[in-house]
C-alpha positions, 0 to 999 in steps of 0.5 A: 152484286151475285148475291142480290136477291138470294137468302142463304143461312150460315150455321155457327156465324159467330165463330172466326170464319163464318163471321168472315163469310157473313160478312163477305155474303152481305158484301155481295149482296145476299140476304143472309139468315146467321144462326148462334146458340144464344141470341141474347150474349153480345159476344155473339152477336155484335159484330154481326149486327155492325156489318155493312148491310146487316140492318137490311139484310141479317136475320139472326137465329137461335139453334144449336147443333144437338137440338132436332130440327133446331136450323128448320126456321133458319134455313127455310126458303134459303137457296144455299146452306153454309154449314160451318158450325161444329165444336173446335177445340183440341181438349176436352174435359171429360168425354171427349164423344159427347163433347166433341164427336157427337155434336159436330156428327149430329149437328151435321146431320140435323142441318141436312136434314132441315135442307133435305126439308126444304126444296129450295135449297140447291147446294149446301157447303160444309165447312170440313178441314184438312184434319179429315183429310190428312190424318191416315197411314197413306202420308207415310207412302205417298207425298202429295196431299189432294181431294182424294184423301181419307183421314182414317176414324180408326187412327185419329181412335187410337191417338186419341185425336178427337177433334180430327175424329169428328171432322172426319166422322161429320163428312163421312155422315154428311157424305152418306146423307146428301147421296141417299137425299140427292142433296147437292154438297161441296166440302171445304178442307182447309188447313189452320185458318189465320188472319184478322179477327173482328169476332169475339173469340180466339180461333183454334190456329190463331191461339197457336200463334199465340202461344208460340209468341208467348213461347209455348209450344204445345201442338204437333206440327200442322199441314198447312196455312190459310189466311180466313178470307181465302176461306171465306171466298172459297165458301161463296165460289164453291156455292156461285159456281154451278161446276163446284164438286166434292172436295176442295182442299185449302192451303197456302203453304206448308210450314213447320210450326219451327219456320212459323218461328222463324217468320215471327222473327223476320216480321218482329225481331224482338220475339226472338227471345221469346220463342221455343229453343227447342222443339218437339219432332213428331216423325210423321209430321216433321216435314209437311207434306204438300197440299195439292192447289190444282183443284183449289185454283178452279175456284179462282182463289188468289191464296193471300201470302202466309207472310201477310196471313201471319202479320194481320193475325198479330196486329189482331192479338195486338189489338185484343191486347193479347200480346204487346211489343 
């Protein structure tokens, strides 16, 4: 096993996939130190501690993104960070900066402090998403989406998209720090995360398949779509190959949330009557732009089929008692 004898933390780890990660890491054989905010609250921890390996090899911790030097105990002695918590969520209540920005751009910056704190750190990997990478005027003149890419704070500002703002803001941070602290660091950019689910909590993206099966549809039209074990792997290639640099941006394929409908039905043609009959265009996102897969493959990913991604996020929901047919 790769991870035999290595100790590496995952921030955030009751969340949809960095409970895949947790779980993928003690497969491999790591040692692994999996931070929540509340240690006490089963919802959180329950399915970690029922992993395979976790008896012998999963420490909990308790840390929160906006408490200074909160990862200090967690992270100490670790050969790798896996940095995937920050708050993820489209809606706020009041203030969108203190809820949402702020945490994901400080919690950022307190997990890299508590690695620059520790020498025996050799790479951190931080969970972004492809919301900071896509969001930018450049989508209306160039029609391949890659590494390259740059949402623009001042865009995601002015549509109020705020939680596209703190992805983009915690890297631009994360991005500033690790060069001024020689930190070695690898993003991960994924596109909305799908799948099976063994945590707790809905996950952003799946409630979008939700509520589309519910007949509502209340988001924009998204970029792309990846099954959370690809992203789960992606975490650990990114960190066990020594060549792994800057970015890497994760998408499946590229689909309308209309052909997400259109997939439903082949799989469940029962939910044919239960799905938008009108859909809501935006111009700039009407017609996906595709997602470059050229660096993505030097991880050695074999992306799972949107179809398959699709079917376990139902069975999931069926199970959760969240849809029924």
């Amino acid at each position: 096993m790769s991870g035999e004898g290595k100790t590496v933390c995952v921030t955030g780890a009751s969340g949809f996939i960095a409970s895949w990660l947790v779980k993928h890491l003690l497969r491999r054989g790591y040692t692994v130190n999996a931070t929540v905010r509340d240690l006490s609250d089963p919802l959180k921890t329950k399915h970690l501690v029922e992993l395979d390996g976790a008896k012998e090899r999963l420490k909990l911790f308790k840390a929160n993104l906006t408490e200074d030097c909160s990862f200090d105990e967690a992270i100490e002695g670790c050969h790798g960070v896996f940095h995937v918590a920050s708050p993820c969520t489209f809606t706020t209540k009041k203030d969108p900066y203190a809820e949402i920005v702020e945490p994901a751009v400080k919690g950022t910056i307190n997990v890299l402090n508590s690695c620059a704190k520790t020498p025996s750190v050799r790479r951190v990997i931080l969970t972004s998403s492809i919301t900071a990478v896509s969001f930018t005027t450049r989508r209306s003149s160039e029609g391949v989406l890659d590494e390259t890419w740059f949402s623009d704070p001042e865009h995601c500002k002015k549509n109020k998209l705020w939680y596209q703002l703190s992805k983009t803001l915690a890297e631009e941070a994360a991005w500033k720090f690790v060069k001024e602290k020689g930190i070695d660091m690898v993003v991960i950019n994924s596109s909305a995360v799908i799948g099976s689910m063994f945590n707790s909590s809905l996950n952003l993206t799946c409630v979008i398949v939700l509520n589309l099966m519910n007949g509502l549809q209340l988001y924009k039209d998204l970029i792309g779509w990846i099954n959370v074990k690809d992203v789960a792997d992606a975490h650990i290639q990114a960190f066990e190959i020594s060549s792994a640099n800057g970015r890497y941006c994760l998408s499946e394929r590229e689909l309308r949330l209309s052909d997400v409908a259109n997939e439903l039905v082949k799989l469940y043609p029962s939910f044919i009557t239960r799905l938008p009959q009108k859909w809501e265009e935006d111009d700039e996102f009407s017609v996906p732009y595709p997602v470059s897969k050229e660096k993505a493959k030097t991880l050695g990913i074999n992306f799972i089929p949107f179809e398959v991604s699709l079917k376990e996020t139902v069975e999931s929901l069926k199970e959760m008692g969240l849809v029924s047919f």
